[in-house]
VMD Tcl script that draws the C-alpha trace (Angstrom):
set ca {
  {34.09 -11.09 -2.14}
  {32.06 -13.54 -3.78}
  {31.63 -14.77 -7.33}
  {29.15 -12.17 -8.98}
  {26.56 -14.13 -11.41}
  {25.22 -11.47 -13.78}
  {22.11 -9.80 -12.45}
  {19.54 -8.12 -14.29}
  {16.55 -5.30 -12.90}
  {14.10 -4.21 -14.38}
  {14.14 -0.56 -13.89}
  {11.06 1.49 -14.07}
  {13.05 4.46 -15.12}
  {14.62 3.39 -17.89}
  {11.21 0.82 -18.69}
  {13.39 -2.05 -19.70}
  {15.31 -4.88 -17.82}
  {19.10 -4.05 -17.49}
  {22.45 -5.07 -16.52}
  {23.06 -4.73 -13.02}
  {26.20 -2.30 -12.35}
  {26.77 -1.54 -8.64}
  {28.57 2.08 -8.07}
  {30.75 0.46 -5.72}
  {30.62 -3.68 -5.89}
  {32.25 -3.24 -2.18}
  {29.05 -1.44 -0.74}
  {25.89 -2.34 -2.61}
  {23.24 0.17 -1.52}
  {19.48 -0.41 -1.42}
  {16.71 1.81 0.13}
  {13.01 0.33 0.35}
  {10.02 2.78 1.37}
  {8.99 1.24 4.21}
  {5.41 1.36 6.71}
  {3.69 4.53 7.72}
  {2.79 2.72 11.01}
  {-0.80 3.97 11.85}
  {-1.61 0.57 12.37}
  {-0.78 -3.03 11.64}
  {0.59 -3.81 8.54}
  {-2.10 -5.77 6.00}
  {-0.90 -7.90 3.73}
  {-0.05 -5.69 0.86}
  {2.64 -4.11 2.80}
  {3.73 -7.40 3.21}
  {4.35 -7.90 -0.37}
  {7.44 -5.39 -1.19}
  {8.72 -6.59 2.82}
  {8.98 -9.71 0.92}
  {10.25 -9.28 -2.72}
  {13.33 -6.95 -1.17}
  {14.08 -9.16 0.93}
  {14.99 -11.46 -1.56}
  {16.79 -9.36 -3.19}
  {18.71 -8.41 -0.23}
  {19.45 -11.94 -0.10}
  {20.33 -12.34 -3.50}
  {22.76 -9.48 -3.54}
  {24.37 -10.97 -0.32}
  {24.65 -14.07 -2.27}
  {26.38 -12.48 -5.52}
  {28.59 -9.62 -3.18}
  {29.22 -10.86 0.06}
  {27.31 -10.58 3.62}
  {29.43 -7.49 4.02}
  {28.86 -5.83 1.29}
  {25.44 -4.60 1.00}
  {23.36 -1.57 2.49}
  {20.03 -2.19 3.15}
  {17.75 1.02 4.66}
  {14.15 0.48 4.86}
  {12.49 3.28 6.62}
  {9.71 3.79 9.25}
  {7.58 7.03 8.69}
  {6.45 8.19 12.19}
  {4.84 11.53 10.90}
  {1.50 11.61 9.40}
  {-2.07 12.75 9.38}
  {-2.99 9.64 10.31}
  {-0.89 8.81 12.60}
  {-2.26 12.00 14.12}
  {-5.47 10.71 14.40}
  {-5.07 8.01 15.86}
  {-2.98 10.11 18.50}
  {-5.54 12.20 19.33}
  {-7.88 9.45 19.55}
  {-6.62 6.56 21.64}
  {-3.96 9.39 23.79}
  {-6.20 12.49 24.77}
  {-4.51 13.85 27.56}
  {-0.88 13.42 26.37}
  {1.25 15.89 24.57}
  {0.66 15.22 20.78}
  {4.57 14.51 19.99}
  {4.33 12.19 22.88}
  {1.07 10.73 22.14}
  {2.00 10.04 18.25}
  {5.68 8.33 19.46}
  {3.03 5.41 22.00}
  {1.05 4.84 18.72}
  {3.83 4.67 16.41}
  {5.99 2.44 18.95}
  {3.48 0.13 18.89}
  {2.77 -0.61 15.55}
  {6.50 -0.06 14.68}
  {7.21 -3.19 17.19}
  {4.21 -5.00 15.77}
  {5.23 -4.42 11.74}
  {8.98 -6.13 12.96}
  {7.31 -8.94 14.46}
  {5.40 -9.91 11.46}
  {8.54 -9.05 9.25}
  {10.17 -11.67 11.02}
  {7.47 -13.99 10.45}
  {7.11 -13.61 6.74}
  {10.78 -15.17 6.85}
  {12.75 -11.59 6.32}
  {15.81 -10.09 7.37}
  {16.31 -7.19 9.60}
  {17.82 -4.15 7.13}
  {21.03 -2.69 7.85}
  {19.27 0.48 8.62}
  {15.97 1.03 9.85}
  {15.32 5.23 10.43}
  {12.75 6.54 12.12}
  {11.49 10.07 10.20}
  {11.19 11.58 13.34}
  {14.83 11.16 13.88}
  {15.94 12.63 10.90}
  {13.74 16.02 10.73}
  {16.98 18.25 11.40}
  {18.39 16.53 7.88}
  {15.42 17.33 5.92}
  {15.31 20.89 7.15}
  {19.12 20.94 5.72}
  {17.43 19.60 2.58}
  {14.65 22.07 1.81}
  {17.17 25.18 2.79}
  {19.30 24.04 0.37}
  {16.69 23.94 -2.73}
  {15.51 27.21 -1.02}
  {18.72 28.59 -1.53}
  {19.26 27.07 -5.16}
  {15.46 28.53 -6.55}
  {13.67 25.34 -6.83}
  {11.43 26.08 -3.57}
  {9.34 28.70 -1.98}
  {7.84 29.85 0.97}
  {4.10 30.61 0.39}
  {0.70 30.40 2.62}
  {2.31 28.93 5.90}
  {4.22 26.40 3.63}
  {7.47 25.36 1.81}
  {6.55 24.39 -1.50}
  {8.93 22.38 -4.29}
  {8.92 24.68 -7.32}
  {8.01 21.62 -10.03}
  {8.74 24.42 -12.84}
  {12.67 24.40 -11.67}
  {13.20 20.88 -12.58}
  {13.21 20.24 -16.86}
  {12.60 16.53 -16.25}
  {9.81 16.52 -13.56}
  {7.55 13.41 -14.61}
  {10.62 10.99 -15.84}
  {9.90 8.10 -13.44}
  {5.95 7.98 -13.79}
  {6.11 9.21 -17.61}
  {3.73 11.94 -16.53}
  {3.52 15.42 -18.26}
  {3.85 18.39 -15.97}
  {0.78 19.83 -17.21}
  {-1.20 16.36 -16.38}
  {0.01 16.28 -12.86}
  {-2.02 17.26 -9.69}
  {-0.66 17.72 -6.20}
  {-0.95 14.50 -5.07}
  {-1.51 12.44 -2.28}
  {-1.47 14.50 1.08}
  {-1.10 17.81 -0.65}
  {-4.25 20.11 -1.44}
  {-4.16 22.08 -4.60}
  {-4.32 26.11 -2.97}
  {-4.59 29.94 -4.69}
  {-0.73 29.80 -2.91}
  {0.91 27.52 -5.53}
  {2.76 28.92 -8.21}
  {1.57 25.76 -10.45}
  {-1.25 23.19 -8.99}
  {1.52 20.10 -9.25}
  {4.42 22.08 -6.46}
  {4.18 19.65 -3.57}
  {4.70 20.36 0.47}
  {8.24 20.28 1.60}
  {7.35 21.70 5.39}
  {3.84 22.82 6.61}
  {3.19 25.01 9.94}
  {1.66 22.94 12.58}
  {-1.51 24.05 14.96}
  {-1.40 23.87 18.08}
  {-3.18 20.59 18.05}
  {-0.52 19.12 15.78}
  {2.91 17.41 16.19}
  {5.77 20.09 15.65}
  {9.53 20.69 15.20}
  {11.15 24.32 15.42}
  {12.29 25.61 11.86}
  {13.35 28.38 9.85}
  {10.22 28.96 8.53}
  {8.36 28.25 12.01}
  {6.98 25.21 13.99}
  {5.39 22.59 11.51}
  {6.21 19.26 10.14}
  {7.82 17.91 7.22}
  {5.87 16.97 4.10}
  {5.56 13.45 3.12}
  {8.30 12.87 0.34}
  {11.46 14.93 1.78}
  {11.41 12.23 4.43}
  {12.70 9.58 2.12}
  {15.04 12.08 0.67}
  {16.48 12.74 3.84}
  {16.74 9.44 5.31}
  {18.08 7.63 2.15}
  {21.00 10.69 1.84}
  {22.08 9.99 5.41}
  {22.96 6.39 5.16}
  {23.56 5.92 1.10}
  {25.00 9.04 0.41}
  {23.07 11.51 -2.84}
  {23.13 8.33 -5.31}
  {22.94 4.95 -4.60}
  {22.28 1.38 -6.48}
  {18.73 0.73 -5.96}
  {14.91 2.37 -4.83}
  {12.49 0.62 -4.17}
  {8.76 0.15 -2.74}
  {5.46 -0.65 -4.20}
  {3.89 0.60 -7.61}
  {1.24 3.04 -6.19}
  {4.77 4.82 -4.97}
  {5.90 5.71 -8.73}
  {3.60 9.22 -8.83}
  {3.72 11.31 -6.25}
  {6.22 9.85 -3.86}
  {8.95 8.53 -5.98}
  {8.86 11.02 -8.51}
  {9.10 14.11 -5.79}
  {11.95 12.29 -4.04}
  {13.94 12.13 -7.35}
  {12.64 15.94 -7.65}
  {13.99 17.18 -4.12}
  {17.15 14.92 -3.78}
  {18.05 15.86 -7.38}
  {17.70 19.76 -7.28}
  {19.49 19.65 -3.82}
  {22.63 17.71 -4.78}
  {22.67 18.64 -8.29}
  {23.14 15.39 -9.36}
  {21.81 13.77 -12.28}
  {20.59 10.72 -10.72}
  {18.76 10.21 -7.09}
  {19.17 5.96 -7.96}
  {20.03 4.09 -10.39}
  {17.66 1.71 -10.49}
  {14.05 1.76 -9.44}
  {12.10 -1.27 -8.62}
  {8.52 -1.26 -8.18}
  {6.08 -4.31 -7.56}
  {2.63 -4.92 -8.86}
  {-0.73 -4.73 -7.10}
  {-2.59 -7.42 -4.00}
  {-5.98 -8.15 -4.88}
  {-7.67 -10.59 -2.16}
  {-9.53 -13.11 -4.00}
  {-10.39 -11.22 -7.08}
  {-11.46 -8.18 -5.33}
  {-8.90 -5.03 -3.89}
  {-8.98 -5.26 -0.14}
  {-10.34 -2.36 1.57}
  {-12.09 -2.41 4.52}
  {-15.42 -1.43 3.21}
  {-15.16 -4.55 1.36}
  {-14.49 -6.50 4.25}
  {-11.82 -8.35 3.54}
  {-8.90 -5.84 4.88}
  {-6.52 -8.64 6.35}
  {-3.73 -7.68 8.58}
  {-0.64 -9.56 8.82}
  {-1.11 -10.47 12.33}
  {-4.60 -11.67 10.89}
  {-3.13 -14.53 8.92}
  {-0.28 -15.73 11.56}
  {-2.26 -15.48 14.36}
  {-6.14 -15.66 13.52}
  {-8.76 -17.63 11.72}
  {-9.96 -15.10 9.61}
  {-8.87 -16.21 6.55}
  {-9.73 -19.79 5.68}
  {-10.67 -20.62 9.25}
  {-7.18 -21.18 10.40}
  {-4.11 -19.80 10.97}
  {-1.04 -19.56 8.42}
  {2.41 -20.10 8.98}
  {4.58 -17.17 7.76}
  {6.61 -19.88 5.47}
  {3.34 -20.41 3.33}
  {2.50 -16.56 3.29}
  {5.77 -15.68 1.98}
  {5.51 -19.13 -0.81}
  {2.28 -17.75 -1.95}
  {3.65 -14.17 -2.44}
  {6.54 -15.83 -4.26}
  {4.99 -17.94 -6.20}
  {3.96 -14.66 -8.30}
  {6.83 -12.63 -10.07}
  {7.13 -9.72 -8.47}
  {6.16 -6.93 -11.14}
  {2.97 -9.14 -11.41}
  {-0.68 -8.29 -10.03}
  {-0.93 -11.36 -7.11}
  {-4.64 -12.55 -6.18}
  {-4.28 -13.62 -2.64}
  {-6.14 -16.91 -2.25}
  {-6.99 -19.54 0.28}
  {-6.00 -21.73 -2.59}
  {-2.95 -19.97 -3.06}
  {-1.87 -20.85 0.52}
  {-3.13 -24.23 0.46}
  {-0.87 -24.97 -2.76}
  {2.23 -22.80 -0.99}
  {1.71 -25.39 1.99}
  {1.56 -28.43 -0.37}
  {4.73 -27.20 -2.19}
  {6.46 -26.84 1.71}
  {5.17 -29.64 3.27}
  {7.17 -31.69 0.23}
  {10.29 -29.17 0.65}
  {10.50 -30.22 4.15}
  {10.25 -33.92 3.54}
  {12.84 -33.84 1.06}
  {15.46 -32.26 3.40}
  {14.54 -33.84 7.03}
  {17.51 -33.97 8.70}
  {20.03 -32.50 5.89}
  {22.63 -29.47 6.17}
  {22.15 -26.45 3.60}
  {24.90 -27.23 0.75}
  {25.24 -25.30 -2.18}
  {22.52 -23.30 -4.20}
  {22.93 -24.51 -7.21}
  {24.24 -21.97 -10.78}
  {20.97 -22.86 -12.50}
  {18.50 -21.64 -9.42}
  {20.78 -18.53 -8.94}
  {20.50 -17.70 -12.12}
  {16.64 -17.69 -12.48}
  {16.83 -15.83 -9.38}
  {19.44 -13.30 -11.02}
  {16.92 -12.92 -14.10}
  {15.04 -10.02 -12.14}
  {13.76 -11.94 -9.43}
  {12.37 -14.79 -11.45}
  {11.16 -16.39 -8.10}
  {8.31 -18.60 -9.42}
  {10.31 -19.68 -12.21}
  {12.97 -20.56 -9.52}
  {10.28 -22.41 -6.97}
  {8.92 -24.26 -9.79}
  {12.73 -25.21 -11.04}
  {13.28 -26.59 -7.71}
  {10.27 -28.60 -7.39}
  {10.64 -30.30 -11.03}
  {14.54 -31.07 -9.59}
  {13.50 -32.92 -5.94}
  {10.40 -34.33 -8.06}
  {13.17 -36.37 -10.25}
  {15.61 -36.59 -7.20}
  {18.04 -33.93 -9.64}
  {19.23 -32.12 -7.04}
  {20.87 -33.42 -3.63}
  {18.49 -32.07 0.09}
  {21.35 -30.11 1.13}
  {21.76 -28.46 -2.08}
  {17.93 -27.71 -2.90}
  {17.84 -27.18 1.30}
  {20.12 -24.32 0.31}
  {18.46 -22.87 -2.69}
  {15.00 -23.09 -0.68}
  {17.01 -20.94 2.45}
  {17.78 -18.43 -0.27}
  {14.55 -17.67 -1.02}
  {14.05 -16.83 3.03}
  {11.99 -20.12 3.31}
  {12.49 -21.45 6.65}
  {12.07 -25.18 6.24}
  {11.25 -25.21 10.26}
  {8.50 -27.79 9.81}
  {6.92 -27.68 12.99}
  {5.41 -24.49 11.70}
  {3.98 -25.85 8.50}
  {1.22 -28.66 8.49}
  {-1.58 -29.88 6.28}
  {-4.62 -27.61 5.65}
  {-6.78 -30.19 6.86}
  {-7.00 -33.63 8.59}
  {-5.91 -36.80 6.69}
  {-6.82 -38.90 9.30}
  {-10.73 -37.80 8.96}
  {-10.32 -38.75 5.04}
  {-8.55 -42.55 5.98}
  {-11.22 -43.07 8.15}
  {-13.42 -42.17 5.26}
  {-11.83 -44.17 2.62}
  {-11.59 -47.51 4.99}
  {-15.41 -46.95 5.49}
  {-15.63 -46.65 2.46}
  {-13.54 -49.94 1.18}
  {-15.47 -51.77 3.76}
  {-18.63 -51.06 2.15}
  {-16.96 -51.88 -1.51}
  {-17.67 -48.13 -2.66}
  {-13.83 -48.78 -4.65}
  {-14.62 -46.07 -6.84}
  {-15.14 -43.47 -3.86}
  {-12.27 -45.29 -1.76}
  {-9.56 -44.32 -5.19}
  {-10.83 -41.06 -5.17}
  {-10.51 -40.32 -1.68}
  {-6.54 -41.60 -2.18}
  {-6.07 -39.30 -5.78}
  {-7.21 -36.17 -3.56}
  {-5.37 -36.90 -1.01}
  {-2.22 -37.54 -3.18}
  {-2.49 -34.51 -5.43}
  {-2.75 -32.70 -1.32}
  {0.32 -34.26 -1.32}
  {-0.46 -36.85 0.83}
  {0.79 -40.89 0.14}
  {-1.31 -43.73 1.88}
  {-0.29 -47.07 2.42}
  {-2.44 -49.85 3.19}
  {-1.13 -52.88 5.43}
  {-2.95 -55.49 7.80}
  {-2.43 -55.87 11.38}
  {-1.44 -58.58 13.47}
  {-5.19 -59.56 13.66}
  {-5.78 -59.24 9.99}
  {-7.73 -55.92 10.24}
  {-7.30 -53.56 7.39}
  {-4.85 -50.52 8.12}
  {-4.04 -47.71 6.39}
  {-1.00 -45.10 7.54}
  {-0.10 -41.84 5.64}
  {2.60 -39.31 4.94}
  {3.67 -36.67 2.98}
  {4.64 -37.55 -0.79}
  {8.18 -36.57 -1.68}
}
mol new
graphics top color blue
foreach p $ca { graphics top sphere $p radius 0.5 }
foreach p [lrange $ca 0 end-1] q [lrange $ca 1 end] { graphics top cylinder $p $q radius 0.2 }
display resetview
């Protein structure tokens, strides 16, 4: 097993950063919330892809390959996804209509996974595959009092559990249903959330002891995280919108049905996407896909290389709100463009103590990007060794797929025009932008005395 460097999380339910202490250092176990794939993945989702991913990495660093548990799920059931079932498969059964639509997007969210640089999990469920284990789940809180059938539904009785509202830091009284879960004359108190819901005829179904329906939102997780972690694992994670309802119902359900005292140990949640300055939603306009960025020119008229995307998310700690920019990717390029340079044709060595370390200081990855680039800037740190640390991160360094933002040859043209004319002040500014872009010109003659001027990127 390898060396463990001390890791600290923060963990939202305790509201402070701690000490890292695996249950078992031989099996570290994660479990991420992952798409509900009504369609392609924007890039929000791709932010927590991201950040656990790194952490995956990391704890593969400090544990061994072989020793950690990654699950990130795939929820396959939803009113949306029902929707769009209806919608774009009219004359197909609705179970089989929903599985086209979800296959789809499912396929499509891997493929820009892999692009952004990440890892496939150890696990990756389908809830659809896994409704006979949350059935098993909501008998047994039947069974112990802490649900209830009532008005065609299964309902979580919030009243049952004494510390309802821990995660979020919500009082019972201030809580509402929640997302996906109308307040009805049926519930004992307006806050008891859907565990199982009959289904129409018109909706997706599964046979159950309380008739044909579907399983509410949350006991998915439950299920799905019990099955391949066991009732209490190392770390949950997922975005912060998650906290309240989702996260705080899963700890609800998985708790009351295992009687255990803990659902995880530590709970990770990152901050907010706005798109520059504003929140992205599509009446805004600027709702931006995934496969937007890698493969369009809708942001920034060109396409981005999933090494920048993933810089730019990094180059924001991960509990942080993160503006998505065009100047946020054209500063990630700069930063990769000089990564690359430095380690042309070098072998990955060793990450070095210090970058672990920032990286072991929950998830300090802009601290840890900007300790790297001070290092190559002073020629600290050997290519192979900061070719390493960069790999950690889940930074490619396959420079084909990274290249300036813009032409430099349209700007030497410029500047030799402009030298020509004896405009030296426009000529030296024309070189300072193009050297803070990251971009080193060097002027030379020909064999016929002609002025030339050739260009690379700036170590």
């Amino acid at each position: 097993m390898a060396l463990v460097t001390s890791l600290r999380l923060y963990n939202t339910l305790a509201r402070n950063k701690e000490a890292f202490k695996p249950i078992d250092p031989a099996n570290v176990r994660m479990y991420v919330c992952g798409p509900t794939v009504y369609d392609f993945a924007h890039i929000g989702n791709g932010r927590p892809v991201i950040v656990f991913d790194v952490l995956f990495r990391l704890l593969r660093h400090l544990y061994g390959d072989r020793h950690v548990t990654y699950v990130r799920n795939i929820t396959d059931v939803d009113d949306k996804i029902n929707a769009r079932a209806l919608r774009d498969f009219p004359g197909l059964p609705l179970n089989e209509a929903i599985r086209k639509v979800t296959e789809t997007t499912a396929s499509r969210f891997r493929e820009d996974a892999q692009a952004l640089g990440c890892l496939e999990p150890t696990h990756e469920p389908r809830a659809t595959e896994h409704i006979g284990d949350m059935i098993a789940i909501i008998e047994s809180l039947i069974e112990k009092g802490h649900a209830y059938e009532a008005g065609g539904e299964v309902l979580f009785r919030v009243e049952s559990m004494p510390e309802y509202g821990q995660l979020s830091g919500r009082k019972l009284e201030d809580n509402i249903a929640g997302a996906r879960v109308a307040v009805e004359a049926h519930k004992e108190n307006p806050a008891d959330f859907v565990l199982w819901k009959l289904s129409s005829e018109d909706e997706p179904g599964w046979e159950s002891p309380w008739g044909r329906g579907r399983p509410g939102w949350h006991i998915e997780c439950s299920a799905m995280s019990e099955t391949f972690l066991g009732q209490v694992f190392d770390i949950h994670g997922g975005g912060l919108d998650l906290i309240f309802p989702h996260h705080e119902n899963e700890i609800a359900q998985s708790r009351c049905a295992h009687g255990t005292n803990m659902m995880a140990n530590y709970w990770m949640h990152n901050g907010y996407l706005q798109v520059e300055g504003r929140k992205m939603s599509k009446s805004e306009g600027n709702f931006i896909t995934i496969h937007d960025l890698l493969e369009t020119d809708t942001f920034g008229g060109r396409k981005w290389p999933g090494e920048v995307l993933r810089l730019a998310m990094l180059m924001t700690h991960y509990r942080e709100p993160i503006d998505f920019s065009v100047a946020r990717l054209e500063e990630a390029e700069r930063i990769a463009l000089r990564a690359h340079e430095y380690v042309e044709g070098v072998e990955a060595g060793t990450a070095p103590t210090e970058f672990v370390a920032l990286l072991a200081d929950d998830l300090n990855t802009p601290g840890a990007i900007n300790w790297l680039s001070a290092q190559r800037k002073d020629s600290a740190i050997t290519p192979a060794d900061f070719r390493a640390a960069y790999e950690l991160l889940g930074l490619t360094l396959a420079r084909r797929d990274v290249q300036p933002a813009f032409d430099p040859e349209h700007f030497v043209t410029e500047r030799l025009a402009a030298l020509a004319a004896k405009d030296f002040a426009k000529a030296d500014a024309i070189r300072a932008e193009l050297l803070e872009q990251g971009i080193q010109l060097m002027d030379y003659k020909d064999e016929s005395g002609e002025r030339r001027t050739k260009w690379e990127v700036r170590r």
